[in-house]
VEXDREN-2710 file (C-alpha; in Angstrom, 1 decimal):
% VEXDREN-2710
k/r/px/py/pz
1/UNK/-65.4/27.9/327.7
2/UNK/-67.7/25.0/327.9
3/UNK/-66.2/21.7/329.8
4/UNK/-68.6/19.4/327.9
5/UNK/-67.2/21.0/324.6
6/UNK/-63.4/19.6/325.8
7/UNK/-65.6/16.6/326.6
8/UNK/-66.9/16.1/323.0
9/UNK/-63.7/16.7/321.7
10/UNK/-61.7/14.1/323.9
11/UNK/-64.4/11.1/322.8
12/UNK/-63.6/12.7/319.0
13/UNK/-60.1/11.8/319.2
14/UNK/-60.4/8.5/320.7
15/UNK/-63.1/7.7/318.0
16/UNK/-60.6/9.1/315.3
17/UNK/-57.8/7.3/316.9
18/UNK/-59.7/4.3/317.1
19/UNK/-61.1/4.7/313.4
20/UNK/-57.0/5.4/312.4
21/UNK/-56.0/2.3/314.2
22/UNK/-58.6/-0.4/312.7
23/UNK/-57.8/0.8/309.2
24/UNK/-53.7/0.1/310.0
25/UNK/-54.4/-3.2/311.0
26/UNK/-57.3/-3.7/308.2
27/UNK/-59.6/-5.4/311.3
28/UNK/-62.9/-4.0/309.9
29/UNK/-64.7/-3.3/307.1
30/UNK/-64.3/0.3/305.2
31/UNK/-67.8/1.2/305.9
32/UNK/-67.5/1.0/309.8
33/UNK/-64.3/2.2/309.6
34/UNK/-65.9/5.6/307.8
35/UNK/-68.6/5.3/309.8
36/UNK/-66.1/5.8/312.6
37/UNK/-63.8/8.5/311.3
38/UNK/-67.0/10.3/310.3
39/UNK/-68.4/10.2/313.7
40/UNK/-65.5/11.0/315.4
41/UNK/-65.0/14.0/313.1
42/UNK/-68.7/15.3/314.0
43/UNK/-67.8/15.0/318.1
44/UNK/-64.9/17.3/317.5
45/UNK/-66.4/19.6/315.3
46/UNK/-69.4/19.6/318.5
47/UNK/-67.0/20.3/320.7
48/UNK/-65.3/22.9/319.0
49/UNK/-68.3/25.1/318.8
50/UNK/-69.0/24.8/322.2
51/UNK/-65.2/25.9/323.2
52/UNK/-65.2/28.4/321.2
53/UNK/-68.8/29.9/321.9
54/UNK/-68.5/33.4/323.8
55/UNK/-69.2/33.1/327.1
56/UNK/-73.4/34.6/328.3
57/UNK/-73.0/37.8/329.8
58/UNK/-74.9/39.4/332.5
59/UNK/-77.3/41.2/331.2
60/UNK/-77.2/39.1/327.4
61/UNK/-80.3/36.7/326.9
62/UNK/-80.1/33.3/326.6
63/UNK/-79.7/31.8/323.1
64/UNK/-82.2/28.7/322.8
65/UNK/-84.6/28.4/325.5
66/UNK/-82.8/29.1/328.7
67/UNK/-84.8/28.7/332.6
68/UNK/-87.2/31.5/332.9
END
């Protein structure tokens, strides 16, 4: 389990929350508030696939360029 995954998907839900909340109260415009509930959607989906990435093993290699 990665910590910056539960990271990503805690600012997720406060962008989605946020998103939710200015389209009840009809404070922005639709294309913000998308542009929100879009973003917010992405974060979680981020973090997500760092939670739920297996964990490197000892003797795996390093997916993407690890230290050498």
């Amino acid at each position: 389990m990665d910590w910056w995954g539960v990271f990503y998907i805690v600012i997720g839900l406060w962008l989605v929350s946020r998103a939710i909340s200015s389209i009840a109260k009809g404070s922005s415009s639709w294309f913000w508030n998308l542009l929100w509930l879009a973003g917010g959607g992405y974060v979680i989906y981020l973090g997500y696939l760092k939670v739920s990435a297996p964990a490197p093993g000892l003797f795996t290699p390093v997916v993407g360029g690890g230290r050498r």
